[in-house]
N, C-alpha and C positions, 0 to 999 in steps of 0.2 A: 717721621723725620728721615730725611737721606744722610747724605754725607752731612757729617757735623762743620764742614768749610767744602765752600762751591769757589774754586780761583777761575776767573775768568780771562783767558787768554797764556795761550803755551810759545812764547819768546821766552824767553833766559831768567827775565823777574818773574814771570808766574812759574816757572819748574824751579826756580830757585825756592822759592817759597813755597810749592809742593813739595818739594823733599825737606825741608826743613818743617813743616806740617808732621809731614812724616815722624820724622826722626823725636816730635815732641810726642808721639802718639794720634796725633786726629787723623783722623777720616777725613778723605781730600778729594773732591772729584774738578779736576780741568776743562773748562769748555773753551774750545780753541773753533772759529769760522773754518781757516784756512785746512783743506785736507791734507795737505804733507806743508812739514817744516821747509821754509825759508829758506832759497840756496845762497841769494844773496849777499856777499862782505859788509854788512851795512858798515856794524862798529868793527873796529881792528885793534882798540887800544885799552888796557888794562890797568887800571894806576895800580900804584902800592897797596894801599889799604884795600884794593881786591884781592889781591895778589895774600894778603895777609889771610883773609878771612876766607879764599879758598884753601890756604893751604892748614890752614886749623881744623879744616873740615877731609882731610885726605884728598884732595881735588887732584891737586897739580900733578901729580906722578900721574895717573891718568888722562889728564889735557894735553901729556905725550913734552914734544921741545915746543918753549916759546919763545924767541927770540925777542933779548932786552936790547932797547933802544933808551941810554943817558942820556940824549939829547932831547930836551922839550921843548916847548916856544909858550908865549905870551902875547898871545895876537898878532902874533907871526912873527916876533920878535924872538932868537935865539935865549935859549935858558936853559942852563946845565942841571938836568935832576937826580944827576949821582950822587949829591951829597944830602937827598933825605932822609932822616932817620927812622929808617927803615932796611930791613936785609933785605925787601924787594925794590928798592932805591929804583928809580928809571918808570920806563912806559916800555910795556911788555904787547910785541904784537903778536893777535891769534883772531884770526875770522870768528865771527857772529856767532855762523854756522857750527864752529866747532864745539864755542862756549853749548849754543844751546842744546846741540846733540850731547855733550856729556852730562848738563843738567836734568834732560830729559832721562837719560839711559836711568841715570840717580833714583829720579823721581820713582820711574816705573819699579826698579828692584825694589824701594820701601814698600811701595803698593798702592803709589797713587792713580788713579782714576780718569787715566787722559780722553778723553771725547773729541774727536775733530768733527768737522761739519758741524757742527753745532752752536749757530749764533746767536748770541743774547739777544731776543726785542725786549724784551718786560719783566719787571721787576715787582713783586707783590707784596704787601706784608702777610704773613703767616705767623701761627699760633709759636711762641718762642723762636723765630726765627725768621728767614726771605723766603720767599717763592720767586721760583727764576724760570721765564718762559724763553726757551732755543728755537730756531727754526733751523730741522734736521734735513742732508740730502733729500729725501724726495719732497720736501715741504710742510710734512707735521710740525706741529709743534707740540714738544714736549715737554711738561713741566716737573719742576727738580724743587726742593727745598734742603735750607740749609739752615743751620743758626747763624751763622756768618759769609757775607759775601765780599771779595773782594778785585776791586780791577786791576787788573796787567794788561788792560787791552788796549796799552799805549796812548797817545797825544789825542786822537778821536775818540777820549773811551766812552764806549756804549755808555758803561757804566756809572761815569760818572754825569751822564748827562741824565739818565733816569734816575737816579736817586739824589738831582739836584743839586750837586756839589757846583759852587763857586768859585771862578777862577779869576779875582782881580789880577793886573797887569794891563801890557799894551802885544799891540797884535803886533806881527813881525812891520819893518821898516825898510829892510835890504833883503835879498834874497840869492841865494848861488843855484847855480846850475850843477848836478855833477853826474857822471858817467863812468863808468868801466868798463872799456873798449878793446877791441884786439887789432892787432895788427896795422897800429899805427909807429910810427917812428917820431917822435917827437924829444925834446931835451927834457930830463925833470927839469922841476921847477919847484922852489920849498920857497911858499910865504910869497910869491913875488907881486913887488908892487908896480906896475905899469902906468903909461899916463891914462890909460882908459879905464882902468880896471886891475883887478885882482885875479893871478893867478896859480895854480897847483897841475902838477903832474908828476906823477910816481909809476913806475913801473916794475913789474914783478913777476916773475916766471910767464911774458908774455900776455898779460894782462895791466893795461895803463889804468890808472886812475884817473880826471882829469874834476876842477874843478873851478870854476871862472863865477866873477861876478864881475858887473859893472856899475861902475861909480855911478850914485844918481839914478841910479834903476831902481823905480819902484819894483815890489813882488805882482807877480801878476795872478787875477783872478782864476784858480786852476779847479776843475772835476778831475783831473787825473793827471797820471805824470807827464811832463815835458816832453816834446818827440827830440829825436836825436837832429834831425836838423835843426833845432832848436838852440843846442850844445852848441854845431857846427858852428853857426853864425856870431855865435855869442864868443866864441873862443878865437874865430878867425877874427874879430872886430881887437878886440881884447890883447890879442899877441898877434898876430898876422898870419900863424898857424891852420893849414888846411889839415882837418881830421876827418873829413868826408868820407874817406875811405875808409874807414875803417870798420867794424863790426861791434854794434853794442853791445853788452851783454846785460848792464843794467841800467837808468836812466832816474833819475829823482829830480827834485827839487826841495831846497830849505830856507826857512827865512831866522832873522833873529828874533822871533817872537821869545815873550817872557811872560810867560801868565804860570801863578803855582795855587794849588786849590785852597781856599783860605782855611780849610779843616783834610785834614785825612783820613778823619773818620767821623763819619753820618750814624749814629743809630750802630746796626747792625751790616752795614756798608763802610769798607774800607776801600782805597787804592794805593798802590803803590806804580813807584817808575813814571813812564814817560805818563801815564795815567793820570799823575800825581802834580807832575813839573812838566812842564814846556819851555824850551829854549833850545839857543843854535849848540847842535851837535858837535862842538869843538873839544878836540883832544878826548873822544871817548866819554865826557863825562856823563852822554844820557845813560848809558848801559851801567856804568861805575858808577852813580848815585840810585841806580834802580835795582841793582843788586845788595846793594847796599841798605837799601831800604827793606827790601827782601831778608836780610841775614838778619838785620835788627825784630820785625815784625814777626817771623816763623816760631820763633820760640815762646812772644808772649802771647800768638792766639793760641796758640797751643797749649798752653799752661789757660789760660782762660776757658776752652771749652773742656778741658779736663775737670776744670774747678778748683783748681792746685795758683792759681796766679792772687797774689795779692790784693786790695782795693788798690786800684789807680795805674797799675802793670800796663793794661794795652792801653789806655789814655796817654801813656811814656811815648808810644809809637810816633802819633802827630807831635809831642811835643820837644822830641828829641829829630826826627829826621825833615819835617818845618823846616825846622831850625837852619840843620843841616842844608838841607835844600836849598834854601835862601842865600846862604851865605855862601856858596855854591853857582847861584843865578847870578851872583854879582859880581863874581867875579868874571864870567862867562859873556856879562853885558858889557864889564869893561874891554873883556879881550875883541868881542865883536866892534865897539866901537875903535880901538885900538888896528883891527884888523881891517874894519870893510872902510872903513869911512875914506871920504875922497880927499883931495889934496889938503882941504881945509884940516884936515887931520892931522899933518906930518909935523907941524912943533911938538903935540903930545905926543907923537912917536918919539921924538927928537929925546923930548927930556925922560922916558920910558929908558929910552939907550941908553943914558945918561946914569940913571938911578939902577939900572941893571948893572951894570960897572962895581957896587955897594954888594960887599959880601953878604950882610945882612937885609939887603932887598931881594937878593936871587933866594936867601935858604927861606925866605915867609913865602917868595911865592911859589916853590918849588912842592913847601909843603902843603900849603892851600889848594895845589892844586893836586897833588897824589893823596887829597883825603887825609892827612897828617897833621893838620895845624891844630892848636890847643884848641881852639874851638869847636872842630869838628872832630875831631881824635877823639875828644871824653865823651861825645853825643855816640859817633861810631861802636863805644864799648858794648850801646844795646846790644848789639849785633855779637856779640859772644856769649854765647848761650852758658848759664851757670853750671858749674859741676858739682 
């Protein structure tokens, strides 16, 4: 037997969950495809209950300044989240990149076993445990065992397509374009709704963000990401805005897809994060429910390949962060339909504004959505590892 847990994919939920591996005692080897970490800003936003559960872990003095932003939104709809109960009240911004590199730094000083190049094709069963076949830079393939496998290898995961995890739901409906550009001059733009479409633009030390959809557009059939005249068109259609000039730096595409795997854990196969849940990336919350997922599960595989974990402990995992999840997507599908949907949408906006006005409709969704509500708060407790 190798590592007594094999985490598949090095983004922020799989080192999160390597160091907390760590930190429970197991043996933890990472296999990550991508040869260097990700420069890209994917996520920038932090809710509370991360905020909480980095900083019970010493995190945040380390993750340096992050700058709190009280202001939230609800499908693009204004919403104050200074008043959730919490002392990280707000959405806290801090690039991807930063999150993952200090995850990462974590993981390595406990002594976790990070592997880049190395991508999963195959998955075996083996005498107490998986066999995991990689294919290495020059083209070997090599194979690993573990007693426990599980995925962080996000929304495509390898892993949970070989170990046959099912994901009811429906496939995305609408889709946005986005980019992060330099050297264009453009207005922000927060939430705005146009008669063509939807659009965003934030700019920051010289770097715009920019993100446009269009009412009535299907998603389209993609192998890879969008080109930049792609953007151009779609934004100049949208706001009458020429960004032609300007210089990409990074280019995607995302739809509202909602599919969550109907178990999180197979046998001797788990996933967590975008692995786990699929849906539109709104306000931070793929990275903030995948970490999350992450701080709940680290402790009790850890106590399970110890032998120290009670009957039923990591079965707790699906049926506490499920949960969470879900309740989570739905909220998520509302804001996407609240946000993309076309003209036919603007009375449900209407009375949104209306019910936003109600002290007690801003502090339910303030907290549902910084991870706080009674529902997901007591599931979230997994994620505090016992003293």
């Amino acid at each position: 037997m190798g590592s007594r847990v094999i985490v598949v994919g090095a983004g922020p939920v799989g080192l999160a969950l390597a160091g907390e591996l760590r930190v429970g005692g197991a043996e933890v080897t990472v296999l990550e495809r991508l040869a260097a970490p990700t420069t890209e800003s994917r996520a920038t936003t932090l809710d509370a209950r991360t905020m909480e559960l980095l900083d019970e872990r010493g995190l945040l003095a380390p993750l340096g300044t992050v700058p709190r932003e009280p202001r939230g939104h609800f499908g693009g709809l204004p919403l104050d989240l200074g008043g959730q109960p919490s002392p990280f009240a707000g959405q806290w911004k801090v690039p991807q990149a930063r999150v993952e590199a200090l995850l990462g730094g974590r993981a390595r000083e406990l002594g976790a076993d990070i592997r880049r190049e190395h991508e999963v094709c195959a998955l075996h069963p083996a005498a107490d445990g998986v066999g995991v076949e990689a294919v290495v830079r020059d083209g070997r393939r090599v194979r690993l065992t573990a007693e426990y496998v599980v995925g962080c290898d996000g929304e495509e995961s390898t892993v949970g397509a070989l170990a046959g995890f099912e994901f009811p739901g429906r496939d995305a409906r609408r889709e946005l374009l986005r980019c992060d550009v330099r050297g264009v001059d453009i207005p922000d733009r927060r939430f705005q709704r146009l008669p063509g479409g939807f659009a965003v633009a934030a700019t920051r030390e010289g770097l715009t963000r920019v993100m446009v959809h269009e009412y009535g557009r299907a998603p389209a059939v993609r192998t890879a990401a969008p080109g930049f005249d792609e953007v151009v068109a779609a934004w100049s259609r949208v706001t009458g805005e020429d960004i032609s000039g300007g210089t990409p730096v990074w280019v995607n595409a995302f739809g509202d897809v909602s599919r969550q795997a109907a178990q999180y854990r197979r046998g001797r196969v788990l996933l967590a994060g975008d692995a786990a849940h699929r849906h539109l990336p709104v306000g931070g919350q793929a990275i903030n429910l995948g970490l999350q997922d992450a701080f709940d599960l680290g402790w009790k595989l850890a106590a399970e390949v110890a032998g120290t974990a009670p009957a039923g402990l990591l079965d707790s995992y699906h049926e506490e962060r499920h949960r969470a999840g879900r309740r989570a997507m739905a909220v998520i599908d509302a804001q996407a339909l609240v946000m993309l949907g076309g003209p036919e949408i603007e009375p449900v906006r209407s009375l949104f504004g209306e019910l936003l006005g109600h002290r007690a409709v801003r502090e339910l969704l303030a907290s549902r959505l910084g991870g706080l509500d009674a529902g997901t708060r007591g599931l979230n407790r997994g994620a505090e590892v016992p003293s």
